[in-house]
C-alpha positions in Angstrom: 0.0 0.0 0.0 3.2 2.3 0.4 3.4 2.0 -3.4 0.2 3.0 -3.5 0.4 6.4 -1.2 3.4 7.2 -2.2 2.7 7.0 -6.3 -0.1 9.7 -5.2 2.5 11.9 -3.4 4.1 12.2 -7.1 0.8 13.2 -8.4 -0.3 15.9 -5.5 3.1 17.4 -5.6 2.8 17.8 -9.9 -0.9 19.0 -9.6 0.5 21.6 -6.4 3.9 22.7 -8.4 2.3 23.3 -12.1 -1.3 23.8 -11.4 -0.9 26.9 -8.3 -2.1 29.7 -10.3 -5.5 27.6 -10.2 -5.9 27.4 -6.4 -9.0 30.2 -5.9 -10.6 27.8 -8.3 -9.6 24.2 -7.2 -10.6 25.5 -3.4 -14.1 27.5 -4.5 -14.6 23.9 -6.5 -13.6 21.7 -2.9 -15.9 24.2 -1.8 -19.1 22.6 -4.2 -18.6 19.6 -3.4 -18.9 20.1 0.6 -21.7 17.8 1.9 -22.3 20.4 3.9 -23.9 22.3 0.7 -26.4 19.8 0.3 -28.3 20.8 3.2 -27.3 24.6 2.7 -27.9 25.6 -0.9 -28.7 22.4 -2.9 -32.2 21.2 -0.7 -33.4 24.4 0.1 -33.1 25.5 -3.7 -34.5 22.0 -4.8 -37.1 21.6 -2.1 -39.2 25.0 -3.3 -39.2 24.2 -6.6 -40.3 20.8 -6.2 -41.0 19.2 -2.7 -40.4 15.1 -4.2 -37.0 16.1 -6.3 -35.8 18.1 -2.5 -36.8 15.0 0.0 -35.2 12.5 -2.5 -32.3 14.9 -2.3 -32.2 14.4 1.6 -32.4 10.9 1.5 -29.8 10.1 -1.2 -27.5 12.5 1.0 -27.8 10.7 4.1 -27.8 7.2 2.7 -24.4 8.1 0.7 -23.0 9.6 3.7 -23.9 6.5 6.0 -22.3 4.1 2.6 -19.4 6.5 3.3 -18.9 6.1 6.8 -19.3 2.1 6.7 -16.3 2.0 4.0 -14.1 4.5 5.5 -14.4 2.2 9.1 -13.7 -0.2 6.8 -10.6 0.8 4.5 -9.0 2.7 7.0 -7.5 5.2 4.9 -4.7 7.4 5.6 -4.4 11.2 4.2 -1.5 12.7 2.3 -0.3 15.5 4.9 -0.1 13.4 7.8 1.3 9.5 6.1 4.3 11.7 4.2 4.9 12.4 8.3 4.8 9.1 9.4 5.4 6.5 6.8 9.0 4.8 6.8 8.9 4.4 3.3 11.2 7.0 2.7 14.8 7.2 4.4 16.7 9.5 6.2 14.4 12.5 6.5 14.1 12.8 2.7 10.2 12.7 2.8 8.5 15.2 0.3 7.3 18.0 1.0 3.1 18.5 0.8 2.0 22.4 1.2 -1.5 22.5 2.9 -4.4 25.1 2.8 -6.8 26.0 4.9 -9.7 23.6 4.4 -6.7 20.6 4.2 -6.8 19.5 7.7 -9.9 17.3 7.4 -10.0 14.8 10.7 -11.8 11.4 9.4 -10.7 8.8 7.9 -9.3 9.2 3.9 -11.2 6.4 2.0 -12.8 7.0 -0.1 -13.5 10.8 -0.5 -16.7 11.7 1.0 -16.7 15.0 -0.9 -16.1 13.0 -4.1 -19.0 10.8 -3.1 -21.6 13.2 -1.9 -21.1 15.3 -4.8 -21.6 12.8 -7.7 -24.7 11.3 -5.6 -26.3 14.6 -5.7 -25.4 16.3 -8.6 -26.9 12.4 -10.2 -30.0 13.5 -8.6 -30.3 17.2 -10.0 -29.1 16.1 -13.0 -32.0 13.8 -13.7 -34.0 15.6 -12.2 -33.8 18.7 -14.1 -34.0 16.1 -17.3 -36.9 14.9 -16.5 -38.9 18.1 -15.9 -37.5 19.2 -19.5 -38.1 16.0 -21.3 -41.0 16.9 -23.7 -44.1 15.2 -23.7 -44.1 11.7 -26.4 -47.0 12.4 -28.1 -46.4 15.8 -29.2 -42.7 15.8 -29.9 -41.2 17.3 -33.1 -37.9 16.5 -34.1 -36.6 20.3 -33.2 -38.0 19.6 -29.5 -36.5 16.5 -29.4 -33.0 17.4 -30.9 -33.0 20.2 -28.2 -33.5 17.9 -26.0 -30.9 15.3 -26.5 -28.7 18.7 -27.0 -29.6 19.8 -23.7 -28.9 16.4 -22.1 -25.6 16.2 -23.6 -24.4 19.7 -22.2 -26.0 18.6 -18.0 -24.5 15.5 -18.0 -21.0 17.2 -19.8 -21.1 19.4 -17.2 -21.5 17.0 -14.4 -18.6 15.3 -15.4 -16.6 18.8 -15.4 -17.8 19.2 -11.9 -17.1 16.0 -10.6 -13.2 15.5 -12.1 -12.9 19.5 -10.8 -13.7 18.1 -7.2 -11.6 15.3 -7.2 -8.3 17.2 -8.4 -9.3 19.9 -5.9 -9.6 17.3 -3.2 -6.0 16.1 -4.4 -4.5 19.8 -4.6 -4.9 20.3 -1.6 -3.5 17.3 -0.1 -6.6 16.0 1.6 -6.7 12.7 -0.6 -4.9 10.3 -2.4 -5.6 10.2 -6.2 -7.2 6.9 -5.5 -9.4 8.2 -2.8 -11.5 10.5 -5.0 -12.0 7.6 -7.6 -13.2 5.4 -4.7 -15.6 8.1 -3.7 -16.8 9.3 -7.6 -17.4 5.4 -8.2 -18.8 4.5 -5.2 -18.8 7.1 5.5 -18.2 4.8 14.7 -15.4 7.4 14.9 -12.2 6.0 14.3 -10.0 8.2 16.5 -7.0 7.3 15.2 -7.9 10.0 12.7 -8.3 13.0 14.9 -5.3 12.3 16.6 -2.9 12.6 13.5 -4.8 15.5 12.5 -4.4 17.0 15.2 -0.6 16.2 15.5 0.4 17.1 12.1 -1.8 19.8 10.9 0.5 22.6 10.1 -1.9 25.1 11.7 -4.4 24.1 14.6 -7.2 26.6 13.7 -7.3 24.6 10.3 -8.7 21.3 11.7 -12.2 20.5 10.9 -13.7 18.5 13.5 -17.0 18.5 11.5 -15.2 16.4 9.3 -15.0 13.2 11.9 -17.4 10.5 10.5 -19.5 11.0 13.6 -20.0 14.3 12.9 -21.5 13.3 9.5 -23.8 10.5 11.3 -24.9 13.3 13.8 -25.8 15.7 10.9 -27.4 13.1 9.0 -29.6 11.9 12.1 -30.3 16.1 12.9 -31.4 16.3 9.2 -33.7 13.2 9.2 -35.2 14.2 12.5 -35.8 18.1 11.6 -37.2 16.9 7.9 -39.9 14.6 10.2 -41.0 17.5 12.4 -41.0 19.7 9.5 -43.0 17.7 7.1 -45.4 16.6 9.6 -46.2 20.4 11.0 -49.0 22.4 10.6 -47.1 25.4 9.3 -45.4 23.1 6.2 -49.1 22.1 5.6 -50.9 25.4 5.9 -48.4 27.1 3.4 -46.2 24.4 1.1 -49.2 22.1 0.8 -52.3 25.3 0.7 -53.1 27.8 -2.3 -49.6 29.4 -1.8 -47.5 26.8 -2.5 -48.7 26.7 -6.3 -47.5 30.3 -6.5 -44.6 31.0 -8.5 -44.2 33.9 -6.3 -44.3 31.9 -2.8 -41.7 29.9 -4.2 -39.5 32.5 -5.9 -39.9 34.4 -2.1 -39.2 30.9 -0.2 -36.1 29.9 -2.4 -34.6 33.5 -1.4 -35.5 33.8 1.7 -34.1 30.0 2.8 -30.8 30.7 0.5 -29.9 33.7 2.4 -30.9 32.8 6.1 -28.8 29.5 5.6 -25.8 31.5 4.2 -26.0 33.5 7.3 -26.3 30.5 9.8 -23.6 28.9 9.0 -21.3 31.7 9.8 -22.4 30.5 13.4 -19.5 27.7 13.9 -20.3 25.6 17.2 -17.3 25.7 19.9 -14.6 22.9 19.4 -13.3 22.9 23.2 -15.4 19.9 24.2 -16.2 17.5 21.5 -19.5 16.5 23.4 -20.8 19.8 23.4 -20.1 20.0 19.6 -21.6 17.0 18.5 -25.1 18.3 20.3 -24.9 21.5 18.9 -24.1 19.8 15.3 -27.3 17.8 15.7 -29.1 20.6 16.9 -28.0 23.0 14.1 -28.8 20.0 11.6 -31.9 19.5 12.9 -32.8 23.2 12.4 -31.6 23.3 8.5 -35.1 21.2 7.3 -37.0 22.5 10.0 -36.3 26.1 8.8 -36.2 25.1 5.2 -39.6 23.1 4.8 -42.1 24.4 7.8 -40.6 27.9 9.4 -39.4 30.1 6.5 -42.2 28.9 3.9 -44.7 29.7 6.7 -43.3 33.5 7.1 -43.4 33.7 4.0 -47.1 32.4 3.5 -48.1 35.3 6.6 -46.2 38.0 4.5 -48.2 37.1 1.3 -51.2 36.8 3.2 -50.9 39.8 4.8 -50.4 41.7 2.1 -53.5 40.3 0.2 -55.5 41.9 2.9 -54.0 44.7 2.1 -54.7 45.1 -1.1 -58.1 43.8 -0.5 
């Protein structure tokens, strides 16, 4: 397995050497394929414009990231700026130098690439998705419609594989994964602590380490979204506005997709203290919890008050 790791070294120090000038856009494309972004711009875009495509969305995220955490427990895989540290494959202080980033101190386990897996699961789904809500009708389709069809599904699917190889040589840049890594996770997540502790010991900066990287971290955001999408879907404020007259408005939704996008892009500024790893993992569920809640029941319900209010008015 040396071989293995240390034939990736080669590759993450070319991509790092000739490909710098690229870094603000291998990063902002680490940054798209965050799981986190499911829950924060992808399901509350999704979920207004259509409720079945922005569930499905959930589910596919959670079960991905639960597949994830089983084969990282599993194949117990190292990551590049802590096994260059440690590994005796190379001899007398000569290992090779790895330059790390901000977002490269990532504490779970390596294998395979959750980022790489989350992001081809749910870009699949909006992918299809968005094909099937263009694909004209059988018995009215021309030829035009249909060549702009299969025109329009070549482009999608062109551009999911663009955003998907983009992920996994970001993931690689930055010395997060192994080359083989990302493939495990575009073709395919119990805390091992093992993992903290080496990042932890050989991050090059502390205040880079992501404990919300952990794979129980992703198992308590995954049970905090399942638990606030339940209590969301089954409340009377998700029924009296998503499922009344307003939710068929192109307005409400138009209102709801804004108003979710921006509350969520100021919530997660809030970061939940790292001191005591208890305390984070409540908060974590709490704040995941909170994401569908808002999403599916609290905002769309604001929003159904505003519109109604304003009816009155102009009544």
């Amino acid at each position: 397995m040396d071989f293995v790791y240390s034939s990736g070294v080669l590759v993450i120090q070319h991509i790092q050497n000739n490909y710098r000038e690229y870094h603000d856009f291998l990063n902002f494309m680490s940054t798209v394929g965050d799981p986190r972004n499911i829950f924060f711009v992808y399901f509350p875009l999704w979920f207004h414009l259509s409720h079945n495509v922005g569930i499905k969305m959930i589910w596919v995220a959670v079960i991905g990231d639960w597949l994830n955490l089983v084969f990282k427990w599993i194949l117990f895989g190292h990551r590049p700026y802590w096994w260059v540290q440690e590994t005796m494959f190379y001899h007398n202080d000569s290992f090779p130098h790895l330059e790390q980033f901000h977002s490269t101190c990532e504490t779970g386990p390596g294998s395979p690439s959750g980022h790489a897996m989350g992001s081809s699961c749910v870009w699949y789904v909006m992918i299809t998705s968005a094909l099937n809500f263009t694909r004209p009708a059988s018995s009215v389709t021309s030829l035009q419609r249909f060549q702009r069809f299969r025109l329009l599904r070549s482009c999608l699917w062109m551009a999911f594989w663009v955003v998907q190889i983009s992920v996994c040589i970001s993931r690689v840049f930055i010395a997060t994964h192994f080359p083989h890594q990302v493939i495990l996770g575009l073709l395919a997540e119990l805390d091992p602590l093992w993992s903290v502790t080496k990042a932890k010991r050989w991050c090059a900066n502390p205040d880079w380490i992501h404990l919300d990287t952990t794979p129980f971290a992703g198992l308590v955001r995954n049970l905090g979204a399942l638990f606030g999408l339940g209590l969301a879907v089954n409340s009377q404020m998700f029924i009296q506005s998503c499922k009344g007259k307003n939710g068929y408005k192109t307005r409400f939704k138009l209102m709801c997709v804004t108003a979710t996008l921006t509350s969520l892009q100021v919530y997660d500024f809030i970061k939940m203290p790292t001191n005591t790893e208890v305390v984070f993992y409540i908060l974590s569920f709490c704040k995941s919890a909170s994401v569908p809640l808002g999403v599916v029941a609290v905002i769309p319900y604001c929003v159904h008050l505003l519109i109604g209010d304003e009816d009155r008015k102009i009544a």
